[in-house]
Structures are given as structure tokens and as C-alpha cells.
C-alpha positions as CSV (number, residue, x, y, z in Angstrom):
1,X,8.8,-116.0,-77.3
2,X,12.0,-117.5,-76.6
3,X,11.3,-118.3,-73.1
4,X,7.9,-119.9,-74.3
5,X,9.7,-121.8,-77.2
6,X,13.4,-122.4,-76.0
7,X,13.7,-125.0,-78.7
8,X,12.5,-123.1,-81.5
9,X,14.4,-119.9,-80.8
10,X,18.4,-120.8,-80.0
11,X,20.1,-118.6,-78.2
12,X,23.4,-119.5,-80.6
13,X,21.4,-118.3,-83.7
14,X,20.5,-115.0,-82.6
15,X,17.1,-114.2,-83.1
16,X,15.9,-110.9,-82.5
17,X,12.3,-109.3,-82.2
18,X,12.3,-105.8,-83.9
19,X,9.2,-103.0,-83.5
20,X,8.9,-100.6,-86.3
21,X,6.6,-97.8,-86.1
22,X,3.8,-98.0,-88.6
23,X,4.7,-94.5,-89.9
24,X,8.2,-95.9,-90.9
25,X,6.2,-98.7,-92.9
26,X,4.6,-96.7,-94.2
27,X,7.0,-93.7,-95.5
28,X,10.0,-95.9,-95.8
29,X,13.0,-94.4,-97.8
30,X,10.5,-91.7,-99.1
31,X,10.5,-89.6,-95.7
32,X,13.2,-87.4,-97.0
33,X,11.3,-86.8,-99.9
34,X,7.8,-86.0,-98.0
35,X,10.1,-83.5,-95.8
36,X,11.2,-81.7,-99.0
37,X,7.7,-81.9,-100.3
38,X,5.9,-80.3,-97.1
39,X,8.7,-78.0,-97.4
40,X,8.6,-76.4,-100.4
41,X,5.0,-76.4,-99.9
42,X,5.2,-74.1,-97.2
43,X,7.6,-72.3,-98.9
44,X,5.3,-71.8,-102.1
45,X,2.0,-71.0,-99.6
46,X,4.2,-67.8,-98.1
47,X,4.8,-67.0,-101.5
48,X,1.1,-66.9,-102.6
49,X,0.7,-64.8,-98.9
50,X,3.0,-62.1,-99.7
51,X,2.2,-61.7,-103.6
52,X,-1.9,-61.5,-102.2
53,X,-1.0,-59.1,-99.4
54,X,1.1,-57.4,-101.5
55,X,-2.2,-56.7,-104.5
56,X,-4.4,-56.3,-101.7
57,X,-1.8,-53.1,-100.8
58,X,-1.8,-52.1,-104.5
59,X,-5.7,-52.0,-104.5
60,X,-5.5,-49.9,-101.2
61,X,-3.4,-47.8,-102.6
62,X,-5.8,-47.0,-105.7
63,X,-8.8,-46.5,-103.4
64,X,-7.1,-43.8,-101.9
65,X,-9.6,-41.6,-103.6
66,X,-12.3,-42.9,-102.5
67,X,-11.4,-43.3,-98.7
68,X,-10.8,-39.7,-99.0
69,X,-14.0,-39.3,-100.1
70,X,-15.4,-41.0,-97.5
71,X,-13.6,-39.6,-94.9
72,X,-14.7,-36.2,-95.8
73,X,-18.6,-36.9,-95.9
74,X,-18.3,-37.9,-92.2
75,X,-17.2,-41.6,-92.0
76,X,-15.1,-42.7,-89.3
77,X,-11.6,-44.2,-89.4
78,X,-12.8,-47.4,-87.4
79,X,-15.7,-47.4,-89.8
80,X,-12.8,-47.1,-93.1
81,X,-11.1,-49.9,-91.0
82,X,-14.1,-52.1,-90.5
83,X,-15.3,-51.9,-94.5
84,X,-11.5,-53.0,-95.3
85,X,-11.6,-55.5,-92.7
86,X,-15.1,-57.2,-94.6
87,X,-14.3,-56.8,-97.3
88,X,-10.8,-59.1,-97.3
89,X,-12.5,-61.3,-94.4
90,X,-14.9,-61.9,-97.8
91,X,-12.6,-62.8,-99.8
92,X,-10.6,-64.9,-97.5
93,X,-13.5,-66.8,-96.8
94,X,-14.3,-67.6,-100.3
95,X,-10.5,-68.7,-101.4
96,X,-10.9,-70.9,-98.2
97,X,-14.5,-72.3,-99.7
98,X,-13.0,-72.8,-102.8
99,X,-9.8,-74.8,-101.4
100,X,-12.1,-76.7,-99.3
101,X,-14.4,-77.7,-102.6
102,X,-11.1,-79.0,-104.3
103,X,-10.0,-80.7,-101.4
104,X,-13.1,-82.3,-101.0
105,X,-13.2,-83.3,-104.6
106,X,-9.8,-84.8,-104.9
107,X,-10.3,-86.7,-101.6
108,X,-11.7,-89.7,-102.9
109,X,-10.4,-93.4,-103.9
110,X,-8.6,-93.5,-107.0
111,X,-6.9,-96.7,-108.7
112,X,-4.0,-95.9,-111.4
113,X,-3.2,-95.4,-113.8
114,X,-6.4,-94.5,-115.0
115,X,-5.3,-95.4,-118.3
116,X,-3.7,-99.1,-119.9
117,X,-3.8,-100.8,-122.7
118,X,-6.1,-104.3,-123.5
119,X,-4.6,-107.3,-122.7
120,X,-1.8,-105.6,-121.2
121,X,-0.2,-107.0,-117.5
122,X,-0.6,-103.4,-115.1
123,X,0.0,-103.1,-112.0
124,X,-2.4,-100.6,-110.1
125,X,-2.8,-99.3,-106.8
126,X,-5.7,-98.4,-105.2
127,X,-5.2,-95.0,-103.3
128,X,-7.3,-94.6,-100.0
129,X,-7.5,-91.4,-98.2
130,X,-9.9,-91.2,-95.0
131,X,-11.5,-87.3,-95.9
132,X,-13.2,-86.7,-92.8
133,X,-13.2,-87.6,-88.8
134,X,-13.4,-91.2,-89.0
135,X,-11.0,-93.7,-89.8
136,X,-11.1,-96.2,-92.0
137,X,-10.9,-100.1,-91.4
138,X,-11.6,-101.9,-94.1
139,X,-11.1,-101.4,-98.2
140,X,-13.4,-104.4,-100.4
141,X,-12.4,-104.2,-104.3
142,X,-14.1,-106.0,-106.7
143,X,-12.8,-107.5,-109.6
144,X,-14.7,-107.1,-113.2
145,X,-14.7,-109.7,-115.3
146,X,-12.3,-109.8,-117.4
147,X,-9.8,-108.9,-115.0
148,X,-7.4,-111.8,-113.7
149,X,-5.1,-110.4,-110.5
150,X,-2.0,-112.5,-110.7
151,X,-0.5,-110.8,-107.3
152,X,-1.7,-108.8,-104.3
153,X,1.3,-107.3,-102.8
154,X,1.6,-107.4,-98.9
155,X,2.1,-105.1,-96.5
156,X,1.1,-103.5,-92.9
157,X,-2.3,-104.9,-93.7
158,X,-4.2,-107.9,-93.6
159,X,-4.9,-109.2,-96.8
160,X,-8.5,-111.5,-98.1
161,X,-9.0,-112.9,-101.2
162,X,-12.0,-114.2,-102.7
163,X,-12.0,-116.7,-105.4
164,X,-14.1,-118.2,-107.6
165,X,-13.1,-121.0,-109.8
166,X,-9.1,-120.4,-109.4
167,X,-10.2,-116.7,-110.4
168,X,-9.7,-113.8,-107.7
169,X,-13.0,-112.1,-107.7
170,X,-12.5,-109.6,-104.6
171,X,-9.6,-108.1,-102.4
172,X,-10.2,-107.3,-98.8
173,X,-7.8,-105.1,-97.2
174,X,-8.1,-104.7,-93.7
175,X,-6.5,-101.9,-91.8
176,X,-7.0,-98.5,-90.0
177,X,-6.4,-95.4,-92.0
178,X,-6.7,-92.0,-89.2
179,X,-8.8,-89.1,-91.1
180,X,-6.5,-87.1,-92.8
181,X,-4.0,-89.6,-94.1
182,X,-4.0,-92.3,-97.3
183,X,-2.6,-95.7,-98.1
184,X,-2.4,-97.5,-101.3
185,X,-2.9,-100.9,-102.1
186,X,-1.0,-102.8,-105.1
187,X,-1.8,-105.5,-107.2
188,X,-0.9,-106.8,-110.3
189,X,-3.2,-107.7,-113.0
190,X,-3.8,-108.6,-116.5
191,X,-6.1,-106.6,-118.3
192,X,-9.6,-107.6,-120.4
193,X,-8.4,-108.5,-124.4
194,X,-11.5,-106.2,-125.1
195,X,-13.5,-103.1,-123.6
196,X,-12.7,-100.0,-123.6
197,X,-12.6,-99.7,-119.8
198,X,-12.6,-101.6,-116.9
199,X,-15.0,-100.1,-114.1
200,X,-13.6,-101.4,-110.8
201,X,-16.0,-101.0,-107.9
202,X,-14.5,-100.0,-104.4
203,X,-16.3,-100.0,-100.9
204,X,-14.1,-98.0,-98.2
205,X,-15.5,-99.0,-94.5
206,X,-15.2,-96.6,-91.2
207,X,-15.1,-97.4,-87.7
208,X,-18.4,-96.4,-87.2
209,X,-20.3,-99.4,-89.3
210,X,-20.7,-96.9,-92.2
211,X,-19.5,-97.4,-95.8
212,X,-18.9,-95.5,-99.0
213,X,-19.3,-96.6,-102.2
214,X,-16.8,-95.8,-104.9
215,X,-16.4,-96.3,-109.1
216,X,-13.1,-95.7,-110.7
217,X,-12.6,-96.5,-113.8
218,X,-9.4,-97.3,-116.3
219,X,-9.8,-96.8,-120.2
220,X,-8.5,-99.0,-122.2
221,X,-6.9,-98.7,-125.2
222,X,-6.2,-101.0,-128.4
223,X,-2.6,-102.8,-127.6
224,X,-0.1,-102.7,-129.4
């Protein structure tokens, strides 16, 4: 740039052009903390692994009557191994159903809190996690009525707004979000002087033309 603008950029005033990686954007001073997080998640999954291996030995151990049993009408100790082996490939298949049904669940876009009070200024952020193999490009929220945004903060993101009559009606946030991570957006807003909620309506768009359409909502409560 300086050698295409030589007047613009002095050499005496130092200028420098600076690449961050978008991860850094994005984590910031928190990476520490994420570390600590994954961390001691790991640390609390071996913990579930050795207190389930360890009931799974307990239960062996009071079935010791009836492998005996077994093993004296004939049965083999590959077929004794094999009914173990089912049997905990069972129910290690349906802890890892059931994980994948919360995940699935909790995978969605969320704006918080999900809770305020009426006529209150809030700031909210819209949380946007990309749940399966393609990533997503675009977030559209709409504003209800009632709702006046009096900031969109900016970040590694392109930013649209849509007004109508000095009033923003719709935020368009434009940016790629690979499957299996999140972003969140934040605005600040003033909420309706009545209601009891305020239903936002949020379309998350993939790379493949495809959209998804999501409701969150915020109770309101009488202020104060």
C-alpha cells in the first residue's frame, strides 16, 4: 500500500500492516480460559470413564453366579466374553444416543438473556453455532416492533442494517462460521414499554443456498 500511496503512507510516521489470525479475533484474552475449560473437561470425562468402568466391574463381579452357571451347562468362554461384550457395546451405544440428542438439542441459535425487563436498555447477543457439515455465511435478525437497537457492535464480520423510518428493522451479519464452531453477535437495544416477550426471528444461511429458520424468545418482565 505504501508503494501504491507514497503520499498517504509516510515512511516518518511509521505505519505498519498487521495480520491476525481469525481465531485470535475471535478467542482474544479468553484463550487461557477455553484451555482451562477443555481441560478440566477432559479431566471430568476420565472421571466419568473410571467411576463407569469401575460399576461395570462391580456388576461383573455380582454375576459371578450366574457366569458360573452358565459355564457349567456348556457355554463357552468366548461365548461368556461375547454376551459381556453386547451387552456394554448396548449400553455404550445408547449413552452415546443420548449425548448426541442433547447435543443436538442445545445446538441451536440462542439470543440472551432470555429474560429482561420492559422498557429496560439490554444488550443481547445472538449465539450462532453451525451443528452440522456446512458452514454458515450469513445470520438475518429481525427486529420486532417495539424493539429500537441503538448499537450493533463490530467485529470480524460484515455488518447490514435495514432501516425503516430512522428505525433498525433487521441486522445482517455476514460471515463464515466452520461446522462445529459458534460466534455471537451483540447489540444493544431498548426494550418494548409493554409485552411480556419479545419474539425475535433469526434465519442462519449455509454455504450450500440452504437456510434455517429460528424463534427465540425473551420474557419480559414489569420494570421496576
Amino acid at each position: 500500500m505504501h508503494t501504491d500511496h507514497p503520499d498517504a503512507y509516510e515512511t516518518a510516521a511509521g505505519y505498519q500492516v498487521v495480520a491476525t489470525p481469525l481465531r485470535d479475533v475471535m478467542t482474544g484474552e479468553a484463550r487461557l480460559t477455553l484451555q482451562l475449560l477443555m481441560a478440566t473437561t477432559v479431566l471430568v470425562l476420565l472421571i466419568a470413564l473410571a467411576n463407569v468402568t469401575n460399576l461395570m466391574l462391580m456388576r461383573l463381579v455380582g454375576r459371578e453366579q450366574e457366569l458360573a452357571v452358565r459355564w457349567s451347562l456348556g457355554a463357552s468362554a468366548w461365548g461368556l466374553r461375547r454376551l459381556l461384550l453386547m451387552e456394554s457395546g448396548v449400553l455404550a451405544l445408547a449413552g452415546a444416543g443420548l449425548g448426541l440428542a442433547v447435543a443436538v438439542l442445545s445446538a441451536h441459535v440462542t439470543i440472551g438473556p432470555t429474560e429482561s425487563r420492559q422498557g429496560a436498555r439490554e444488550r443481547y447477543t445472538v449465539r450462532v453455532p453451525t451443528e452440522g457439515a456446512v458452514a454458515t455465511v450469513t445470520v438475518d435478525l429481525e427486529i420486532p416492533e417495539g424493539v429500537r437497537v441503538t448499537n450493533v457492535l463490530a467485529g470480524a464480520w460484515s455488518t447490514e442494517l435495514r432501516r425503516e423510518e430512522n428505525r433498525i428493522v433487521g441486522v445482517t451479519w455476514t460471515m463464515e462460521i466452520p461446522a462445529a464452531h459458534f460466534a455471537e453477535f451483540v447489540f444493544n437495544a431498548r426494550n418494548p414499554d409493554e409485552g411480556t416477550e419479545i419474539a425475535w426471528t433469526v434465519t442462519q444461511g449455509f454455504a450450500d443456498g440452504t437456510s434455517r429458520v429460528w424463534t427465540p424468545t425473551t420474557s419480559l418482565v414489569a420494570g421496576e
